[in-house]
Structures are given as C-alpha cells and as structure tokens.
Backbone as CSV, one residue per row, in Angstrom:
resi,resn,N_x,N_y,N_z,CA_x,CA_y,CA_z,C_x,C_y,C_z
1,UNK,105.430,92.538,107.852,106.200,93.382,106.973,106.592,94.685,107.666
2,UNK,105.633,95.370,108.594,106.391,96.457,109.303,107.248,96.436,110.068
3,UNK,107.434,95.327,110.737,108.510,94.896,111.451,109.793,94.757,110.835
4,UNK,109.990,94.737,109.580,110.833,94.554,108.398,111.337,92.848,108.460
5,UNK,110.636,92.361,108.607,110.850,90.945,108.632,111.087,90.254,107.218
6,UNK,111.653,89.727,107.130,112.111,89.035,105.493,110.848,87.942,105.125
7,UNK,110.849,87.722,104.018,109.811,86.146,103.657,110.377,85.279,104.519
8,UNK,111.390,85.083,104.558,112.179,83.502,105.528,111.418,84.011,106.846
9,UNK,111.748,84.906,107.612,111.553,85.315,108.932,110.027,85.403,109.329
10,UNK,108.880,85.711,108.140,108.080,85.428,108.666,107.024,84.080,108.381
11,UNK,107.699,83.622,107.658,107.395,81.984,107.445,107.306,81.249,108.855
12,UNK,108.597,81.306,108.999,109.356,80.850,110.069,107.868,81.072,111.494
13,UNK,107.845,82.217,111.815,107.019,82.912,112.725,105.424,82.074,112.281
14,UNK,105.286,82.110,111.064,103.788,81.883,111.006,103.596,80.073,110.888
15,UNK,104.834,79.406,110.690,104.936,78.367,110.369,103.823,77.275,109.033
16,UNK,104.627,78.615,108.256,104.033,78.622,106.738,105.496,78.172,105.963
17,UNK,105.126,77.970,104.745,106.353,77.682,103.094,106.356,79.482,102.734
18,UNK,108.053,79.721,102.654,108.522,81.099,102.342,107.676,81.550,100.861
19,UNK,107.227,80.147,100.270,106.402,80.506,98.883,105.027,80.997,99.499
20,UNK,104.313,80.706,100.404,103.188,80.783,100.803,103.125,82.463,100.796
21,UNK,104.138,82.751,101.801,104.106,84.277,102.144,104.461,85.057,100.777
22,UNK,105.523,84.901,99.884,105.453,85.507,98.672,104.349,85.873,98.031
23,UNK,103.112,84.511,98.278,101.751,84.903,97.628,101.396,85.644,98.466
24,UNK,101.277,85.735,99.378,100.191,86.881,100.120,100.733,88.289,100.237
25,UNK,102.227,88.218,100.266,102.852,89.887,100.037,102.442,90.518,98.708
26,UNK,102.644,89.396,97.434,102.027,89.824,96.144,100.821,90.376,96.407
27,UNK,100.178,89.278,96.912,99.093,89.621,97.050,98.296,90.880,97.759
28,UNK,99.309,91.207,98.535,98.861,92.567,99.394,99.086,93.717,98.626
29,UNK,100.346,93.664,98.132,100.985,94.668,96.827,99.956,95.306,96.191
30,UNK,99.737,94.168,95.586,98.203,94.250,94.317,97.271,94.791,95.019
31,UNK,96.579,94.373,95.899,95.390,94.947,96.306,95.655,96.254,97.155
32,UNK,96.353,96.691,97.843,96.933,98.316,97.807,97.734,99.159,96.870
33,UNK,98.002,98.582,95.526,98.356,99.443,94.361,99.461,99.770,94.647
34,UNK,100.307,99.246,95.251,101.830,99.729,95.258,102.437,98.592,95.309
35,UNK,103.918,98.773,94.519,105.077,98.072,93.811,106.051,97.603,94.858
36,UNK,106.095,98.001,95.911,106.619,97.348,96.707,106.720,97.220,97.977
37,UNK,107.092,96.326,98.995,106.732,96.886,100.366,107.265,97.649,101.528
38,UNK,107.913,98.232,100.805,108.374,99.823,101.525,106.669,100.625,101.409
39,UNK,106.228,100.571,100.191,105.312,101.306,99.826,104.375,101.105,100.761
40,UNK,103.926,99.472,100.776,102.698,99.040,101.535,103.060,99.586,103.135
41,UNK,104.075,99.599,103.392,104.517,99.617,104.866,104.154,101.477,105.373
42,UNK,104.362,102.408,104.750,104.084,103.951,104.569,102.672,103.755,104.294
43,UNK,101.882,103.330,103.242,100.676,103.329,103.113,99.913,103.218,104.590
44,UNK,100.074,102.131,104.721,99.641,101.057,106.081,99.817,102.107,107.262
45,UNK,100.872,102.475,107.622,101.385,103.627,108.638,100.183,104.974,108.405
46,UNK,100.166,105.551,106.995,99.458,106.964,106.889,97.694,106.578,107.162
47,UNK,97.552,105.168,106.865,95.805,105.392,107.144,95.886,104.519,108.038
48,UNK,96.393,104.049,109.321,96.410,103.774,111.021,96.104,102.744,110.961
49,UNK,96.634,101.805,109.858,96.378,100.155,109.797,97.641,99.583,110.888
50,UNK,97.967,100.412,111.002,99.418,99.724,111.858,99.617,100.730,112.646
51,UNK,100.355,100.156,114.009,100.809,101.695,114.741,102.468,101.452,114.620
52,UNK,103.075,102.730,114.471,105.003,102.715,114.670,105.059,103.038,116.160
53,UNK,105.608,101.442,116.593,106.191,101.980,117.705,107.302,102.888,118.055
C-alpha cells in the first residue's frame, strides 16, 4: 500500500485473488483505526513501520 499499488497490482505481485487483498486492507484499516488507506499509509510512515524512500 505505500508504494500506492492498487488491489489488482498487488494481487498480481503476491499471487493472491484481488478479493483476498481487499480482506486484509479491511483488515488492516480496522485494526489501525483509520478509514482509509491514505490514512494507514501516514500512520505507518509517523511510527517507522515503513521507511519513504
């Protein structure tokens, strides 16, 4: 998702069903309390779960 990769694009990559990844983005949503993944992606960035290249 920081990569800004779409559901198709990272299906594709993980060689998963675009439904598969829908559950686990929900799923990430939910369990970091934010509505969408712009949100998760800033979250993720401010506490060094991810680095911006």
């Amino acid at each position: 998702m920081t990569d800004g990769r779409s559901n198709r694009g990272i299906s594709e990559d993980l060689y998963i069903s675009e439904k598969t990844v829908k559950n686990h983005v929900s799923n990430i949503l939910q369990k970091m309390n934010v509505n969408d993944r712009t949100q998760a992606v800033v979250t993720a960035i401010k506490n060094g779960w991810v680095l911006v290249r």
